[in-house]
Residue, then its C-alpha position, 0 to 999 in steps of 0.5 A: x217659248x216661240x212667238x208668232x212669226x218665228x221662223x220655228x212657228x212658220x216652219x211648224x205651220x208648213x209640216x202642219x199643213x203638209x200633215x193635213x194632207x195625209x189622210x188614214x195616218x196614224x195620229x200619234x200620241x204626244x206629252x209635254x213634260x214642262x221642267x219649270x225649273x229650267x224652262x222658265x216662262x219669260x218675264x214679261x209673258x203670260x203664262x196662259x199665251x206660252x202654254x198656247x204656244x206651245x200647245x200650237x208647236x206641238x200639236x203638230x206631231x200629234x194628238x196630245x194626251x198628257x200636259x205636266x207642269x213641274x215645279x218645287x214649290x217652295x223654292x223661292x224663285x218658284x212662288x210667282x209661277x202662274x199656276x192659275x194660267x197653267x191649270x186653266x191651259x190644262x197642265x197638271x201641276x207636279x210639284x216635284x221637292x227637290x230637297x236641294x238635289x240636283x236633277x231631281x227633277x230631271x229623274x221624275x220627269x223621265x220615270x213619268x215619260x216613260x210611264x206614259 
């Protein structure tokens, strides 16, 4: 997740306004597919400012058409996600039961990417 005033963001904010500038382009489609897993929100950060954030990062590369926030809801390390902000900022909640496997997770997130 990037602050403002990163050095990621201001270079974000400079191809964005480079992008204004081409009119007629195509405009393409973008997903953002949120492991929850393994790309956890910091402790400390709303989870509705990250999901801004990475609204604004990703923006950029086009007009985004799906959002998917996946997570195992009954891991232990998983019940404090803010599903709330989540929901609020527009991303579907997958809860994806990893049933103890490793990268099972990883496996539906392509399966949907590729679907999309």
């Amino acid at each position: 997740v990037m602050q403002h005033g990163s050095p990621c963001l201001d270079a974000a904010a400079q191809y964005a306004g480079a992008g204004n500038r081409l009119q007629g382009a195509c405009i393409a489609s973008v997903g953002i597919f949120w492991d929850g897993e393994n790309a956890r929100v910091p402790k400390k950060y709303d989870a509705g400012r990250a999901c801004n954030d990475i609204r604004n990062a990703v923006s950029i590369h086009g007009r985004i058409v799906e959002k998917l926030f996946y997570y195992d809801s009954q891991k232990v390390c998983e019940r404090k996600t803010d599903r709330v902000h989540l929901d609020l900022a527009g991303f579907k909640l997958v809860d994806c039961p990893t049933r103890g496997q490793k990268e099972t997770m990883d496996k539906k997130i392509i399966v949907d990417a590729r679907l999309t």
